[in-house]
VOPAGU-2260 file (C-alpha; in pm, 1 decimal, decimal comma):
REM VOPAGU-2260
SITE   aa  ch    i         X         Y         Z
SITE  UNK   A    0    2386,1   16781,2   13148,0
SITE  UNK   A    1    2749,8   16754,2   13120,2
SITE  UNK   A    2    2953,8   16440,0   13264,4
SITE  UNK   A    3    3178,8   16504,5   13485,8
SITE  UNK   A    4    3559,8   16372,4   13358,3
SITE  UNK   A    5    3777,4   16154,6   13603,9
SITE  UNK   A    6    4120,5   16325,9   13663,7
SITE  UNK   A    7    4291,8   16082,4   13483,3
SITE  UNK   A    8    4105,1   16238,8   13164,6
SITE  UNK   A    9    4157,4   16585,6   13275,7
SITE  UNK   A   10    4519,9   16506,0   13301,2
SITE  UNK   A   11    4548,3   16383,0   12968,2
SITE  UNK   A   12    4335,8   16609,8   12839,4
SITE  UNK   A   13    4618,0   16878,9   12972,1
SITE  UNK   A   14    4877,7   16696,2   12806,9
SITE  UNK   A   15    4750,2   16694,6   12499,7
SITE  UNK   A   16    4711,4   17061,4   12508,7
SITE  UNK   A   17    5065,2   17145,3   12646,7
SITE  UNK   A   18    5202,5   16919,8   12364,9
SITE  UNK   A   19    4976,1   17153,8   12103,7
SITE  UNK   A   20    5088,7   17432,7   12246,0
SITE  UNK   A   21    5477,7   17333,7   12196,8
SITE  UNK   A   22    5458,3   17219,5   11903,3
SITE  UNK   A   23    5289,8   17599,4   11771,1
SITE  UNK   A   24    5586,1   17733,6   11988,6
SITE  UNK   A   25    5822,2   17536,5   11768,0
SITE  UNK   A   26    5684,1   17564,4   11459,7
SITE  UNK   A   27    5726,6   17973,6   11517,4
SITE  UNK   A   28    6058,9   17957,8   11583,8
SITE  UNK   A   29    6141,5   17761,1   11290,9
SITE  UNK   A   30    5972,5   18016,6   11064,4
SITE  UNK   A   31    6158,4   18295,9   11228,7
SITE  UNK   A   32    6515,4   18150,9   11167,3
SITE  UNK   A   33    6409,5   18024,9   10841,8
SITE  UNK   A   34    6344,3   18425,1   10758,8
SITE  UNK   A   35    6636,7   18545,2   10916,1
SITE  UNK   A   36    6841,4   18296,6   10753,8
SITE  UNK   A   37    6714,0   18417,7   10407,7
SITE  UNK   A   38    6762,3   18803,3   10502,3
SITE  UNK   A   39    7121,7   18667,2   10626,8
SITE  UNK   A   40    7395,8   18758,8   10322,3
SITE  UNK   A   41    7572,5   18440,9   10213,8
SITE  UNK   A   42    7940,8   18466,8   10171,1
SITE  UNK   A   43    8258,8   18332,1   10244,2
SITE  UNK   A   44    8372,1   18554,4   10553,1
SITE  UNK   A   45    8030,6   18580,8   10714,4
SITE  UNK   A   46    7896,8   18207,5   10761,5
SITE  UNK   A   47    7632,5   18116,9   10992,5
SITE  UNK   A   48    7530,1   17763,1   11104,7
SITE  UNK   A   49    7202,9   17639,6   11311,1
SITE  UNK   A   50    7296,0   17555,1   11686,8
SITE  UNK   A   51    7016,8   17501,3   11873,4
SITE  UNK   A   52    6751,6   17731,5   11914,4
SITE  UNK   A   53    6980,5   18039,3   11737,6
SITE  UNK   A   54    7279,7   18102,0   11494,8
SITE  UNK   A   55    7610,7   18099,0   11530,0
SITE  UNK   A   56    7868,3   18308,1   11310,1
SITE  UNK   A   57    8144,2   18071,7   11184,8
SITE  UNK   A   58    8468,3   18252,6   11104,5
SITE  UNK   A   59    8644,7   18088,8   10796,9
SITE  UNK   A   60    9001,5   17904,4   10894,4
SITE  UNK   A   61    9349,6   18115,0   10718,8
SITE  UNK   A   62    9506,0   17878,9   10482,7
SITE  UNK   A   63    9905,4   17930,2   10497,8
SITE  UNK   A   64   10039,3   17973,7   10117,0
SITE  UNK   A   65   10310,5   17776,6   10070,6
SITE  UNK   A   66   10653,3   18026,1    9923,2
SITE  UNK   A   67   10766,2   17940,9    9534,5
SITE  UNK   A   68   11027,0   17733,4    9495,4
SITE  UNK   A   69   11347,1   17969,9    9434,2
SITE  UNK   A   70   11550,3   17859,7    9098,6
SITE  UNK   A   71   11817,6   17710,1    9286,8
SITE  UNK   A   72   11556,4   17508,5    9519,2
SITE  UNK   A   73   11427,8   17412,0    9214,7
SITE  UNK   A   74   11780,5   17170,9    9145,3
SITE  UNK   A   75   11801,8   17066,1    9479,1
SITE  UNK   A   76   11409,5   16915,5    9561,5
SITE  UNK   A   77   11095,4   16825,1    9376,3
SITE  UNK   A   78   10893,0   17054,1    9527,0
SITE  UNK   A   79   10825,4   17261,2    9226,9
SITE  UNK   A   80   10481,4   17399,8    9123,8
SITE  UNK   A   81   10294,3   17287,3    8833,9
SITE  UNK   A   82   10334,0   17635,3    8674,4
SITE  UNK   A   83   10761,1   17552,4    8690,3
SITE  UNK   A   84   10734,6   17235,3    8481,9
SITE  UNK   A   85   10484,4   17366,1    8207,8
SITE  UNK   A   86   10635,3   17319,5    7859,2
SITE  UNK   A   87   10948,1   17166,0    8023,7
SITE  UNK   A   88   11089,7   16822,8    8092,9
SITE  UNK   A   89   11111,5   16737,4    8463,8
SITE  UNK   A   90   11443,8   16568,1    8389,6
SITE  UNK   A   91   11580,8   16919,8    8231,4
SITE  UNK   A   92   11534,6   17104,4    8501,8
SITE  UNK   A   93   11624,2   16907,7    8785,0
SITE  UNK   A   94   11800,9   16642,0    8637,3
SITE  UNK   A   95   11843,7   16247,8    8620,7
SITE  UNK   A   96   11797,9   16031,1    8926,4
SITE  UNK   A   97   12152,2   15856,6    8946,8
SITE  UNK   A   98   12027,7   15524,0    8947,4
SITE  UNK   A   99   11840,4   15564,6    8619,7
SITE  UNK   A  100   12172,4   15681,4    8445,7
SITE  UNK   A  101   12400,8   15449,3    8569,1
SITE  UNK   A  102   12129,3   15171,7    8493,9
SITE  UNK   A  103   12151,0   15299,2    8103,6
SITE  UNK   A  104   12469,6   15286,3    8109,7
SITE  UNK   A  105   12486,4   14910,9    8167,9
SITE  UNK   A  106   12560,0   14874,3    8529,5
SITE  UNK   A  107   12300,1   14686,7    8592,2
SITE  UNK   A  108   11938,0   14734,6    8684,4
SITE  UNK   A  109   11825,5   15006,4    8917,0
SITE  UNK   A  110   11800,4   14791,9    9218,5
SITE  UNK   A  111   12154,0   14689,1    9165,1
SITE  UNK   A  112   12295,7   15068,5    9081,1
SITE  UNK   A  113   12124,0   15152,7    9407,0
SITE  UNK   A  114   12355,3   14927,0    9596,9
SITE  UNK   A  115   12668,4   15056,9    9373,9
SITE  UNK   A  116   12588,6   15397,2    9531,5
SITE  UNK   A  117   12550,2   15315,3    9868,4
SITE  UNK   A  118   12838,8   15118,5    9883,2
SITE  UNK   A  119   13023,7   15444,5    9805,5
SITE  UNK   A  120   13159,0   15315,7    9462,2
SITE  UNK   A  121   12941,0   15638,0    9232,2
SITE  UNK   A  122   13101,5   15968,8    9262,0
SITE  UNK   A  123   13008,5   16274,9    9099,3
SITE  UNK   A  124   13218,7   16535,9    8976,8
SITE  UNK   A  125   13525,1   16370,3    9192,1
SITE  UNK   A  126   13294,5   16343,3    9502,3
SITE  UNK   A  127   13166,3   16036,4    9636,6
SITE  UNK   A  128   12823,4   16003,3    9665,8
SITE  UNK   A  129   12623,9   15756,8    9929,0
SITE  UNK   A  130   12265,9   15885,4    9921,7
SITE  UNK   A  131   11981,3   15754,9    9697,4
SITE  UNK   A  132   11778,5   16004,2    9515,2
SITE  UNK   A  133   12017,9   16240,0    9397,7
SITE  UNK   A  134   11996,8   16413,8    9031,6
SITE  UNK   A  135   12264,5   16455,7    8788,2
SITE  UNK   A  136   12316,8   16638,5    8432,8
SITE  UNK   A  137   12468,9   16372,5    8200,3
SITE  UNK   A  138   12563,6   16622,2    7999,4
SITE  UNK   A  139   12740,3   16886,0    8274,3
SITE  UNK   A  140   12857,4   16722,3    8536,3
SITE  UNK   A  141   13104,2   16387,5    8584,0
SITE  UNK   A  142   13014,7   16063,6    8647,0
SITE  UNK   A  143   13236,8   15727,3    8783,1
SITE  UNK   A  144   13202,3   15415,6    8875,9
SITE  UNK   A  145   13520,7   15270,5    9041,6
SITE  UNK   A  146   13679,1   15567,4    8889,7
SITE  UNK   A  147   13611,0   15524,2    8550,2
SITE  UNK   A  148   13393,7   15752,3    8377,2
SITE  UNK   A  149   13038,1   15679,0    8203,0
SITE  UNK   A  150   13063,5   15664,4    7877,9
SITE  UNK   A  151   12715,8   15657,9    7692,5
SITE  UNK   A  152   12655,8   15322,8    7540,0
SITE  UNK   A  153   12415,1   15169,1    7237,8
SITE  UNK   A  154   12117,3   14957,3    7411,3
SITE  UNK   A  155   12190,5   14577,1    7329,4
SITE  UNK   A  156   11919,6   14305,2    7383,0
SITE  UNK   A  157   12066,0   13934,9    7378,8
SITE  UNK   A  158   11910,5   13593,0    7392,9
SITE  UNK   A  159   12196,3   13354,6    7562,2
SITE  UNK   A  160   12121,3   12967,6    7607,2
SITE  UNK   A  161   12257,5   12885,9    7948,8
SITE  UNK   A  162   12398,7   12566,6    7973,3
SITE  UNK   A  163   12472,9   12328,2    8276,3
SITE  UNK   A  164   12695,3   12397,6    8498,9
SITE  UNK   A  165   12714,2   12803,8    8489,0
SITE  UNK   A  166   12657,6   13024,6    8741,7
SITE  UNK   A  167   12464,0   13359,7    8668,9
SITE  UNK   A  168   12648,8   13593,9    8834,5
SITE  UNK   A  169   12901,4   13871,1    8756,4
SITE  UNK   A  170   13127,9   13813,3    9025,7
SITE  UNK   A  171   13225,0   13427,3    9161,3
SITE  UNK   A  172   13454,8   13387,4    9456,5
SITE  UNK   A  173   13471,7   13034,9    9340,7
SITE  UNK   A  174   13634,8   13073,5    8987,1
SITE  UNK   A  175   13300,9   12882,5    8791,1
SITE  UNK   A  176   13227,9   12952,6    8463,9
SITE  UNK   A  177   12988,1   13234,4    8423,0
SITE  UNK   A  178   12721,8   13286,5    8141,2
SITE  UNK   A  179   12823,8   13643,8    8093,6
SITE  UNK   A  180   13172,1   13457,6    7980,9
SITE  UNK   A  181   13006,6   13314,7    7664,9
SITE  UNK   A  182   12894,9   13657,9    7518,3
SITE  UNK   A  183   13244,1   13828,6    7359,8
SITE  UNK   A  184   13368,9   14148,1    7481,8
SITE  UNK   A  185   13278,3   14348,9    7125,5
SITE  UNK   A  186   12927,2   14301,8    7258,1
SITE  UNK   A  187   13026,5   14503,2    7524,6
SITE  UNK   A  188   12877,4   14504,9    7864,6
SITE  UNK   A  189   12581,2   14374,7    7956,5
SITE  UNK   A  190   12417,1   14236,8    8262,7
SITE  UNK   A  191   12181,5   13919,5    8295,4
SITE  UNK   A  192   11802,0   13970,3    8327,8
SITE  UNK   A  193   11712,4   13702,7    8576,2
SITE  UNK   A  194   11909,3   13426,6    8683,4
SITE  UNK   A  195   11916,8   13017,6    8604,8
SITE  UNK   A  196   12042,0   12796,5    8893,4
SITE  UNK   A  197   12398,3   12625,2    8843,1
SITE  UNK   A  198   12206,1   12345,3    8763,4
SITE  UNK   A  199   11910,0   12468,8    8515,3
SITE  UNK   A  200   11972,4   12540,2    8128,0
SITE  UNK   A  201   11724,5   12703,8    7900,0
SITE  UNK   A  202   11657,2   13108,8    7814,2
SITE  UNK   A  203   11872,1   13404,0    7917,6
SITE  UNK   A  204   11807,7   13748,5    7865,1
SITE  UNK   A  205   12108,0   13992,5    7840,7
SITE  UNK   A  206   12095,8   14383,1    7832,5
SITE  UNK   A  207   12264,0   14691,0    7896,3
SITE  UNK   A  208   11919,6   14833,2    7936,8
SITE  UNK   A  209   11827,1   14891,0    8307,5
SITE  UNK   A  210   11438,5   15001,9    8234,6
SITE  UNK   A  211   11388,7   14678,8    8041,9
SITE  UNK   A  212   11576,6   14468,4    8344,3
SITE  UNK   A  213   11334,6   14609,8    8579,2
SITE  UNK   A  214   11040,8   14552,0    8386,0
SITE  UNK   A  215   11123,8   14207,7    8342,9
SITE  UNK   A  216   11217,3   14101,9    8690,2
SITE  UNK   A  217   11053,7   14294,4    8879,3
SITE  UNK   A  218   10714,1   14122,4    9058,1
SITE  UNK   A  219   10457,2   14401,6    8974,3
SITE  UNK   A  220   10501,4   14371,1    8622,3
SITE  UNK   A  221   10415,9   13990,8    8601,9
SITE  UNK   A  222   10619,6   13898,9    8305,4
SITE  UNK   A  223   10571,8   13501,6    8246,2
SITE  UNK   A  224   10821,6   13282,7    8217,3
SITE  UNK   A  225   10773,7   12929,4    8086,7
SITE  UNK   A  226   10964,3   12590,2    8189,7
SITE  UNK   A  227   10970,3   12263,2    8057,9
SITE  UNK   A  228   11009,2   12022,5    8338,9
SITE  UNK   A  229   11158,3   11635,8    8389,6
SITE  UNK   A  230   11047,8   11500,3    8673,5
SITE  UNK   A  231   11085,3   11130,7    8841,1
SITE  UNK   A  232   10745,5   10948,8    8868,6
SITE  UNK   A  233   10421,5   10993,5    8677,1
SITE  UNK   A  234   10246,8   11333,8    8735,9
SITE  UNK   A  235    9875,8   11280,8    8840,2
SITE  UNK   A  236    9620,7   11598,2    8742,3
SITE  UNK   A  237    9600,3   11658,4    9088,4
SITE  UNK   A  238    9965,9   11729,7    9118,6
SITE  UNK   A  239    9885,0   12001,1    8835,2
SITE  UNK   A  240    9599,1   12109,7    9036,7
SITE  UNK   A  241    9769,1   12206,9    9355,9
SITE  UNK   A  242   10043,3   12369,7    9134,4
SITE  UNK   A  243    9817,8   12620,4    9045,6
SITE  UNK   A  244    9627,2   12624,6    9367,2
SITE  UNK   A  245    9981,8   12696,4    9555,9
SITE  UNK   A  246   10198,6   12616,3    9791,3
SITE  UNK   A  247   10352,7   12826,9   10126,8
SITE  UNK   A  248   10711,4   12849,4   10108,3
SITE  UNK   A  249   10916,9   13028,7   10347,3
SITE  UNK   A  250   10929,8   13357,2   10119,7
SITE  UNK   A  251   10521,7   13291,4   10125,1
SITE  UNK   A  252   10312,8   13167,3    9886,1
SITE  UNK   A  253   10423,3   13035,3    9549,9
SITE  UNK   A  254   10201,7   12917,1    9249,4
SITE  UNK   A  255   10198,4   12885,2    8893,1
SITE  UNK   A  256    9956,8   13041,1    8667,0
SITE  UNK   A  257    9982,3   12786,7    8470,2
SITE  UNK   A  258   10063,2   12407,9    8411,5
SITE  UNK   A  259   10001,6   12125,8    8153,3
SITE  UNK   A  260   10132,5   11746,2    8127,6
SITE  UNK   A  261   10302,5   11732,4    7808,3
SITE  UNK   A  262   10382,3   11354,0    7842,3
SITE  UNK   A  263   10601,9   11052,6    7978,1
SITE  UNK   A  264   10948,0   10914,8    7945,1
SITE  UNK   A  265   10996,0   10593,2    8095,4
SITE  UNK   A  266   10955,5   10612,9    8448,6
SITE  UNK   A  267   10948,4   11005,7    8434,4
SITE  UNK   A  268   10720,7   11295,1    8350,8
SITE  UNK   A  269   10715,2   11627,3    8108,4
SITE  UNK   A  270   10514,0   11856,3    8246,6
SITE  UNK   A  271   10531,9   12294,1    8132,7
SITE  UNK   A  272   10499,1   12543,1    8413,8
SITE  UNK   A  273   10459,4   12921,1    8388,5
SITE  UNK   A  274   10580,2   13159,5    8676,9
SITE  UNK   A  275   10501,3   13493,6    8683,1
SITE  UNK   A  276   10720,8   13577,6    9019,4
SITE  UNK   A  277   11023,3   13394,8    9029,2
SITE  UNK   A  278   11177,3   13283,4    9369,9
SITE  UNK   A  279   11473,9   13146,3    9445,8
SITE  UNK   A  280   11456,7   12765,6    9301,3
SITE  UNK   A  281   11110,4   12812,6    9314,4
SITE  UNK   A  282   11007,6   12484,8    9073,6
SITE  UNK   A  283   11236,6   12269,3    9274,5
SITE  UNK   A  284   11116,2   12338,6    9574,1
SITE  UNK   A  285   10694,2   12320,6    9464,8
SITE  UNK   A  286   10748,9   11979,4    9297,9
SITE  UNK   A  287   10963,0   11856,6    9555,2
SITE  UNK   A  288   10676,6   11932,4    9837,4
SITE  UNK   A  289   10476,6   11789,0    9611,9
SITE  UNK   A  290   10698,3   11453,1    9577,7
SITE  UNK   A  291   10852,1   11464,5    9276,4
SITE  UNK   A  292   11226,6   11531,5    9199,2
SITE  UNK   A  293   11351,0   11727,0    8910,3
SITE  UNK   A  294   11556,4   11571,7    8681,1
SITE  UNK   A  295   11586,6   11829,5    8460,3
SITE  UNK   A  296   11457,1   12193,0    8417,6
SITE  UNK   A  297   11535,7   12399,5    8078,8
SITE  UNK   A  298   11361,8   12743,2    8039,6
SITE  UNK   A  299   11170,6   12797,8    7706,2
SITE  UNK   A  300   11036,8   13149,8    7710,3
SITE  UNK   A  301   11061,6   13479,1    7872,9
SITE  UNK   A  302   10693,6   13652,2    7800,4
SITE  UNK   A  303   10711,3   13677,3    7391,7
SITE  UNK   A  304   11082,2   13551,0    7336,6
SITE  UNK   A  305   11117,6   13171,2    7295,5
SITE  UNK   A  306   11446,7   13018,0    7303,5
SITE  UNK   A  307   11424,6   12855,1    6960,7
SITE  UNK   A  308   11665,6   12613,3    6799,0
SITE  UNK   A  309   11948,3   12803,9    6972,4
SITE  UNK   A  310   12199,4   12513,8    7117,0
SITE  UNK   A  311   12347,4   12562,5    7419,1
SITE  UNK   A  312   12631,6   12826,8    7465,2
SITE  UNK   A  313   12500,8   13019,0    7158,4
SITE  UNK   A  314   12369,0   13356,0    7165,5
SITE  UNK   A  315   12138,3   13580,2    6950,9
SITE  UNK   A  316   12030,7   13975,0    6885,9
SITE  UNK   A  317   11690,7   14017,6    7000,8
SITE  UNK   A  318   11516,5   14160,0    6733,6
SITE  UNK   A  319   11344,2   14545,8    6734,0
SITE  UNK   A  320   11072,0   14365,6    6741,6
SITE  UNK   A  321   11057,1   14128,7    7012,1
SITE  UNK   A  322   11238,5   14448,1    7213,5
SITE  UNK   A  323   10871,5   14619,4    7149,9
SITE  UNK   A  324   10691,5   14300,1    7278,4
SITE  UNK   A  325   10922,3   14292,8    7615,0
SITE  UNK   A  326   10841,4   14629,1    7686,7
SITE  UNK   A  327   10448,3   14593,3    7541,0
SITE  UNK   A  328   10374,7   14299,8    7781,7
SITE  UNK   A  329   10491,7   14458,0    8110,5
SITE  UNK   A  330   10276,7   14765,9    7991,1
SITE  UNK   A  331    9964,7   14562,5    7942,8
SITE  UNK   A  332    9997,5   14380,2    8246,8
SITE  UNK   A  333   10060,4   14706,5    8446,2
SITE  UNK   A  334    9711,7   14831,0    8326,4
SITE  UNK   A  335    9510,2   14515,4    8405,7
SITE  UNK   A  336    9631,4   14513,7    8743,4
């Protein structure tokens, strides 16, 4: 004898065979895309993408070729194609940015030649120019610079030792002796890499080379430059330690990447500091937040190039050499970073 089933059961009993019978539903519909999706051709112009319960057709989206670059676009923009520049020099056919060729002609580094051409002081072929980013041919057309005209000069590299009491700068309203007075005109020009304060001595680099002026002052390429340091007072390690921890300034944060105690003179300490961005009395101010004045502050190295048993006011050719190591170290550090 069968029992008889509450309605409770019979409902479930329903909705377990309504769910069945989606579920088969379902499944056949899957199997019937999934065959007219392998019947469907597959190529670019006729794609078709699952929506639902069918297929849609998805039309592909025009790309808009952009037109070649005529010859005289090409001078004018660097918008040229890939296929333009094989086997060639980008500086051949459109030229050399100005900055770059007034920098190698010893005007100073780029940043500074910049500033030369926007304060309308560059002209080209008897026309003044004011815009950055315009291309010249050396070679073809006419350059000046407070109209006289470049002439192309040999690179020099000099080592200067800066004494007391000169200002680094090319131009003083105040009449102060200048260190770019104690190199001699046959050296020709050159322009200092860095800068001392009036009342720092030590290491100067000189050049007429604006790539290697960049390289070396310039914050991305972390070239190091070492100090050697009087101060008033005895230096405790912890005084070393926050050195290298940092300090805020008002330009931001200032450190050095590295600092040793190198001993005591009566009531004063030695201590060598290495910078690898340079701000604007930047030693003076750290130690001096620290509580400790500086008696005296004489730069020792600039990355490979030590200042040596040159006195001060004398001056040296860098060697090819130490050139290579200048231009090695900012490469080096480039890649690490």
């Amino acid at each position: 004898m069968k029992k008889k089933l509450t309605s409770h059961q019979q409902s479930g009993f329903r909705k377990k065979s309504t769910g069945k019978k989606m579920y088969k539903n379902l499944s056949d519909s899957l199997k019937r895309n999934a065959e007219q999706l392998q019947k469907t051709p597959r190529s670019s112009s006729n794609k078709k993408t699952f929506l639902g319960s069918g297929f849609r057709k998805k039309t592909a989206k025009k790309r808009a070729i952009p037109e070649r670059p005529t010859r005289k676009h090409l001078f004018t923009s660097e918008n040229a194609t890939k296929k333009d520049f094989q086997n060639k020099n980008e500086n051949s056919i459109l030229g050399y940015r100005l900055q770059k060729v007034l920098a190698a002609a010893g005007f100073g580094s780029r940043r500074e030649c910049e500033e030369l051409i926007i304060s309308g002081r560059v002209e080209i072929d008897r026309k003044v120019v004011t815009e950055l980013g315009v291309r010249v041919f050396p070679g073809n057309q006419e350059v000046r610079v407070d109209g006289e005209t470049l002439k192309k000069t040999k690179p020099i590299y000099l080592a200067l030792y800066k004494p007391k009491g000169y200002v680094c700068t090319h131009y003083d309203p105040e009449h102060r002796p200048r260190a770019v007075d104690l190199i001699p005109e046959k050296m020709g020009r050159v322009f200092l890499i860095g800068r001392l304060d009036i009342e720092s001595e030590g290491l100067l680099l000189m050049t007429n080379d604006g790539a290697l002026s960049e390289r070396l002052t310039h914050p991305k390429y972390e070239v190091s430059k070492c100090y050697r340091v009087q101060v008033a007072g005895l230096i405790e390690p912890i005084i070393v330690q926050q050195l290298k921890k940092g300090i805020w300034l008002s330009e931001g944060h200032a450190k050095a990447s590295h600092a040793v105690i190198k001993g005591t003179h009566k009531n004063s300490s030695i201590i060598e500091i290495e910078l690898k961005e340079g701000k604007n009395r930047e030693i003076r101010r750290l130690l001096a937040r620290l509580g400790h004045k500086v008696l005296s502050l004489k730069r020792i190295a600039v990355g490979p190039v030590k200042l040596g048993k040159l006195l001060p006011g004398e001056y040296r050719l860098l060697t090819n050499s130490e050139v290579d190591k200048l231009y090695n170290a900012a490469k080096s550090l480039m890649k690490t970073s």
